[in-house]
KOLFIKE-146114 format. One line per 10 residues: number of its first residue (from 1); their letters; for each residue x, y, z of C-alpha. Coordinates in steps of 0.05 Angstrom, whole numbers, m for minus. Example, Ala and Ser with C-alpha at 12.3 -4.5 7.8 and 13.67 -1.06 7.14 Angstrom:
! KOLFIKE-146114
1	AS	246:m90:156 ~ 273:m21:143
***
This chain:
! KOLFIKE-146114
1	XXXXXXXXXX	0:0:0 ~ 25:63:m17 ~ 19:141:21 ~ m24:164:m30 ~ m68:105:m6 ~ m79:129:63 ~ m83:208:50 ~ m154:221:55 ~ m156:183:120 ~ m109:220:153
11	XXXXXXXXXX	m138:278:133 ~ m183:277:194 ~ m149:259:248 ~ m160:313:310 ~ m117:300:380 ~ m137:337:427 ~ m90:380:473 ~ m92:386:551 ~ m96:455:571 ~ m48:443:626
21	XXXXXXXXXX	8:409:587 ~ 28:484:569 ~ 28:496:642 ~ 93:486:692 ~ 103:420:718 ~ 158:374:742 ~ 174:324:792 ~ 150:313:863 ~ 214:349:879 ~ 214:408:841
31	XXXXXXXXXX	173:449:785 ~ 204:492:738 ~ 184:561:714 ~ 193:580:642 ~ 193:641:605 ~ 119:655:566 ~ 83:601:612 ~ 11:616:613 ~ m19:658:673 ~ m91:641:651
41	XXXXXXXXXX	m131:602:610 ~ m133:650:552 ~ m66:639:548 ~ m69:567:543 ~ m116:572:488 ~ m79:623:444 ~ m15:574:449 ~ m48:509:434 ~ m77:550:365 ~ 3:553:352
51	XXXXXXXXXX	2:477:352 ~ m61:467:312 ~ m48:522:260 ~ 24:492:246 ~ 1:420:242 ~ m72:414:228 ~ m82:369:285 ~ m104:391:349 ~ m174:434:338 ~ m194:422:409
61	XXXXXXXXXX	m175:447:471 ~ m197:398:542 ~ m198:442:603 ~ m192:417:683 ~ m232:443:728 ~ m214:478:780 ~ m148:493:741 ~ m191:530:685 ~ m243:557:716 ~ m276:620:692
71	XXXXXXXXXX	m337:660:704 ~ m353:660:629 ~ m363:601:599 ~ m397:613:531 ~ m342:674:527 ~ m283:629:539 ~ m320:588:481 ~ m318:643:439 ~ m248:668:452 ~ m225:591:439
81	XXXXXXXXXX	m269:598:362 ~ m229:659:344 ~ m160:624:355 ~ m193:569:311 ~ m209:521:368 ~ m262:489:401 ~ m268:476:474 ~ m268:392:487 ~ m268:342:547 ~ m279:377:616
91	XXXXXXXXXX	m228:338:667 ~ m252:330:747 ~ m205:342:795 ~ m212:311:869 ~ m146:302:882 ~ m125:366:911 ~ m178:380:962 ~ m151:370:1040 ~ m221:330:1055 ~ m211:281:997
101	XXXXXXXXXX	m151:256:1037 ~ m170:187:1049 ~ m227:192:983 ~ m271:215:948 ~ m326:190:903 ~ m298:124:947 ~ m292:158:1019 ~ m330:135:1079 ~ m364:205:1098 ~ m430:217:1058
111	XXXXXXXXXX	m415:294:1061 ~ m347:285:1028 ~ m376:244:974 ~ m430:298:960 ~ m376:339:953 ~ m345:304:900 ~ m407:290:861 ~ m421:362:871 ~ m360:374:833 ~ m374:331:774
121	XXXXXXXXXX	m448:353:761 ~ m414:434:767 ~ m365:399:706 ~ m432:384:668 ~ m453:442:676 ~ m399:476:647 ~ m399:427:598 ~ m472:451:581 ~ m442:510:564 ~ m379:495:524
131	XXXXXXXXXX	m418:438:489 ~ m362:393:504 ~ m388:321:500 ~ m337:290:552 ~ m330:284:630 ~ m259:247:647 ~ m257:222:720 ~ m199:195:744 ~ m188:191:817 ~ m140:185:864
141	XXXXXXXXXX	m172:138:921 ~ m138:82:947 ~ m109:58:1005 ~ m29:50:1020 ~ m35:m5:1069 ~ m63:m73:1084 ~ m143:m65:1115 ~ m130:10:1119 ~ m202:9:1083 ~ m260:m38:1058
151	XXXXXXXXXX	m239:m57:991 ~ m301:m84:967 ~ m339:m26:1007 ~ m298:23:967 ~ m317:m11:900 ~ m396:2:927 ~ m392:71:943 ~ m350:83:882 ~ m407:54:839 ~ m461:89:878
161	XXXXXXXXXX	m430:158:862 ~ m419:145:791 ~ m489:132:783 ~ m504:201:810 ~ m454:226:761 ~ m480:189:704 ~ m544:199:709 ~ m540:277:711 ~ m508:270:642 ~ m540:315:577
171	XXXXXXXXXX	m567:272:517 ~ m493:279:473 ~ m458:275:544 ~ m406:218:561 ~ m375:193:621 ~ m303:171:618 ~ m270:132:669 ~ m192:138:672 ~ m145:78:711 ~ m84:79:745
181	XXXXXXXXXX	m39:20:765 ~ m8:58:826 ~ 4:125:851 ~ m15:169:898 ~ m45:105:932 ~ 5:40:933 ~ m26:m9:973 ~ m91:m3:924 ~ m124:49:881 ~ m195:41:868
191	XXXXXXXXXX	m191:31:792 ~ m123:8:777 ~ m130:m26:718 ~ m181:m34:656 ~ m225:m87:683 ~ m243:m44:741 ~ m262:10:701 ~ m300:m38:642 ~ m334:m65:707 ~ m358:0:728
201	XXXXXXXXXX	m377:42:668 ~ m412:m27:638 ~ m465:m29:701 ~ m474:55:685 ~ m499:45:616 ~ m484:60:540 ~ m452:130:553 ~ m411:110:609 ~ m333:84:563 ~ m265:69:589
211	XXXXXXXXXX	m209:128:583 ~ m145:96:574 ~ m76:124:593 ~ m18:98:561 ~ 27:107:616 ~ m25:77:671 ~ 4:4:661 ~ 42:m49:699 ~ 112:m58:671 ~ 109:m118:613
221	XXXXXXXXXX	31:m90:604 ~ 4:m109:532 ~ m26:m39:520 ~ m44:m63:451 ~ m88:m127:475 ~ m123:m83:522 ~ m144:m35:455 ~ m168:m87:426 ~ m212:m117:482 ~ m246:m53:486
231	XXXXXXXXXX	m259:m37:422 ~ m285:m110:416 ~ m334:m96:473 ~ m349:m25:447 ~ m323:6:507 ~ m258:52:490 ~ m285:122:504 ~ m208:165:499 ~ m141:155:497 ~ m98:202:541
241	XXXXXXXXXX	m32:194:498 ~ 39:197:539 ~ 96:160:540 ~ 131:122:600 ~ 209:86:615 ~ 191:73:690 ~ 125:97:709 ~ 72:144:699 ~ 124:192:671 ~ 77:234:622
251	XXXXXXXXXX	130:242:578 ~ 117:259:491 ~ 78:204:469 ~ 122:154:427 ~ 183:176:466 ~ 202:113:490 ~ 181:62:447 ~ 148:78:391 ~ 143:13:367 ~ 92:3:424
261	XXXXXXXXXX	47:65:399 ~ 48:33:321 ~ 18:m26:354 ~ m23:11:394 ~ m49:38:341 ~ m54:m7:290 ~ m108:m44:339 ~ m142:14:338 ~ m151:17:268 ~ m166:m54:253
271	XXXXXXXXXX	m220:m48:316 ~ m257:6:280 ~ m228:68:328 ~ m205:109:273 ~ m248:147:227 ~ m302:201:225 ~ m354:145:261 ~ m306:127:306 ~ m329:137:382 ~ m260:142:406
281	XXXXXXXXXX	m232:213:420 ~ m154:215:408 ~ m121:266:475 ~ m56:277:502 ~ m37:280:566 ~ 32:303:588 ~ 70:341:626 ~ 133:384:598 ~ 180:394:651 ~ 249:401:629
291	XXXXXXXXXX	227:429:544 ~ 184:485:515 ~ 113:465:532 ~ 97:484:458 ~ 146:447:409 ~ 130:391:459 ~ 60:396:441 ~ 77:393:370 ~ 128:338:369 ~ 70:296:412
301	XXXXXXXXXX	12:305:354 ~ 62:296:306 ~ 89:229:333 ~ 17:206:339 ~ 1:225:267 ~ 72:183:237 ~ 43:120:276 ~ m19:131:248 ~ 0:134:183 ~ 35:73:195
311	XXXXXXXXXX	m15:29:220 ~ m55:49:148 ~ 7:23:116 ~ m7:m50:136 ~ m20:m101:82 ~ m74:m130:129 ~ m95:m178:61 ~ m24:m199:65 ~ m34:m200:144 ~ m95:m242:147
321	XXXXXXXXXX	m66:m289:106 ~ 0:m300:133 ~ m41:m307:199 ~ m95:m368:170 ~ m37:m407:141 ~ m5:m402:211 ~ 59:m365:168 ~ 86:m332:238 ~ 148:m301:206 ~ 118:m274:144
331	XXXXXXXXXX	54:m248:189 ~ 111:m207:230 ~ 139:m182:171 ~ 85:m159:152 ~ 78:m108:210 ~ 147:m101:211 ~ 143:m75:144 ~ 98:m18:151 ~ 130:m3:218 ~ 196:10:186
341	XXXXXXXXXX	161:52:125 ~ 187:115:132 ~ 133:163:125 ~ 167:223:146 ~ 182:248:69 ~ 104:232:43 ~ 73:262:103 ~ 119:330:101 ~ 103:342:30 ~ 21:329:44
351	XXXXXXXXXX	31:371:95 ~ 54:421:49 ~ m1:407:6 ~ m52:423:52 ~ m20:499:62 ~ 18:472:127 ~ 88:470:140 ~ 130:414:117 ~ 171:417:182 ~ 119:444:242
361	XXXXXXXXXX	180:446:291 ~ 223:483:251 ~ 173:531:231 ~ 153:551:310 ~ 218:559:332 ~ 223:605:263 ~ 162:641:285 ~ 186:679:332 ~ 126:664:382 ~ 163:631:436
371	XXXXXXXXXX	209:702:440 ~ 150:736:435 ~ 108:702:496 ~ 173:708:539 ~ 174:786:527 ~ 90:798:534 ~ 73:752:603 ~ 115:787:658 ~ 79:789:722 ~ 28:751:743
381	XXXXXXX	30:681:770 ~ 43:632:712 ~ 6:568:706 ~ 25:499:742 ~ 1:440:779 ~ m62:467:823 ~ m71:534:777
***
């Protein structure tokens, strides 16, 4: 199969940008300023346009709440359509709050659980406004020790709150619940892995999908299996795209082994995920903490869109074949060969085509936008983890 081949489909691929990946964030020992890091969420909007107008990628924008919360709504939706962009998933946050120490949607007190549903109905109702179609939860709970807390009790409250969630949600509303294997809790979290969250957004209904993070595995995890599993029970709501050597590192997706995101990918396009019927939204999720938040942005969408191209590439006539005759070798080579295609060449020159530059990076740092930002946002307090 040849690039010309697989144009058109890539043609409408969207990944969506977190507002607070162009934000300051770091370590658990230290965050690092930058020069031109946002002070509000204007600002987060106006340089995730610079992504999307130099690649063509990213027309939407997801916002966490309280991080981005403003008074205006609909106005904030308006300043984000005349950078070219639309306002997407609304992210929950109950993992900063002193009372959701030991929970929340999970925690024994009734009052702290109101608070947290309280928290995701005010995310629908900003989402009312914005006309974003996506509420991600993921949650902290858990428990770092042995009997510290009811397992099974946990799972029950857990359930009961989603349904309060869920059931709040608008007509085109979703519900989609993230996993993590570890961290902040390490004894248990409360949805550490895909089954837990399948388990839980199956008894919630039709609306209620699986978000998952690429970087939320055990070590060894087959990421690609799991695609494929939920795609086959029509349960993959999102993707939060990052890329991991140790743990949940959130670094550029495909930065560690992007063999593992052509694979990851590829199930998604043989399950049906990719496409303008697909009901799988493609995100990022990262956190810049040593490079410019902006190239970073762009080198992430970019990544995602070589892989992509490269799962089209398959021969999966060849594939299928190899794979009835039980031809093992000749079935890997068949992957292997579109994995090795290099696309780079084919999709630089479509981009140029389509009135974008051939080299995104190249052109930003060209721009002279990164300079600029530095000079303009002086004073104020810039953007981070819990802002």
């Amino acid at each position: 199969m040849a690039f010309a081949d697989i144009a058109d489909r890539l043609a409408a691929q969207a990944i969506e940008l977190p507002s607070w990946a162009f934000g300051n964030s770091g370590t658990r020992f230290r965050v690092f300023g930058t020069p031109g890091t946002p002070r509000t969420v204007q600002e987060k909007i106006a340089d995730a346009s610079r992504v999307h107008a130099l690649t063509g990628l990213a027309p939407t924008v997801a916002l966490h709440i309280p991080w981005d919360r403003v008074d205006d709504y609909a106005a904030l939706g308006r300043f984000a359509a005349d950078h070219g962009l639309a306002l997407g998933t609304v992210n929950s946050n109950t993992f900063q709050d002193d009372l959701y120490k030991f929970g929340s949607l999970t925690h024994t007190d009734e009052a702290v659980r109101r608070k947290a549903v309280d928290h995701h109905l005010e995310c629908l109702d900003i989402m009312d406004q914005t006309g974003s179609r996506d509420l991600k939860i993921w949650l902290a709970d858990g428990t770092n020790y042995p009997g510290q807390g009811d397992i099974r009790g946990r799972q029950d409250r857990l359930a009961e709150s989603l349904r309060l969630i869920y059931d709040r949600l608008g007509p085109q509303q979703r519900l989609v619940l993230e996993y993590k294997f570890f961290e902040p809790a390490f004894y248990h979290t409360d949805v550490p892995d895909w089954g837990t969250s399948y388990a839980q957004v199956s008894a919630l209904g039709d609306r209620a999908l699986v978000c998952l993070d690429t970087g939320h595995h055990a070590p060894g995890t087959n990421i690609e299996f799991i695609v494929a599993q939920l795609l086959r029970l029509g349960k993959l709501g999102s993707f939060d795209f990052n890329s991991r050597f140790y743990a949940d590192d959130d670094l550029i997706v495909g930065a560690a082994d992007p063999f593992q995101l052509f694979r990851i990918l590829y199930e998604v396009v043989r399950g049906g995920g990719y496409g303008p019927d697909s009901p799988v939204a493609f995100m990022l999720d990262q956190c810049h903490n040593v490079e410019d938040k902006i190239p970073g942005q762009i080198r992430s969408v970019l990544n995602v869109q070589e892989m992509t191209a490269r799962a089209l590439l398959v021969d999966t006539t060849a594939l299928r074949t190899a794979q009835d005759e039980g031809d093992v070798l000749g079935a890997n080579a068949v992957l292997m060969d579109a994995f090795y295609t290099d696309v780079r060449p084919d999709l630089a020159a479509w981009r140029e085509s389509r009135g974008l530059p051939a080299d995104p990076v190249r052109a930003y740092a060209e721009s002279g936008y990164q300079r600029q930002i530095a000079e303009e946002r002086v004073g104020g307090a810039q953007s981070g983890w819990g802002a």
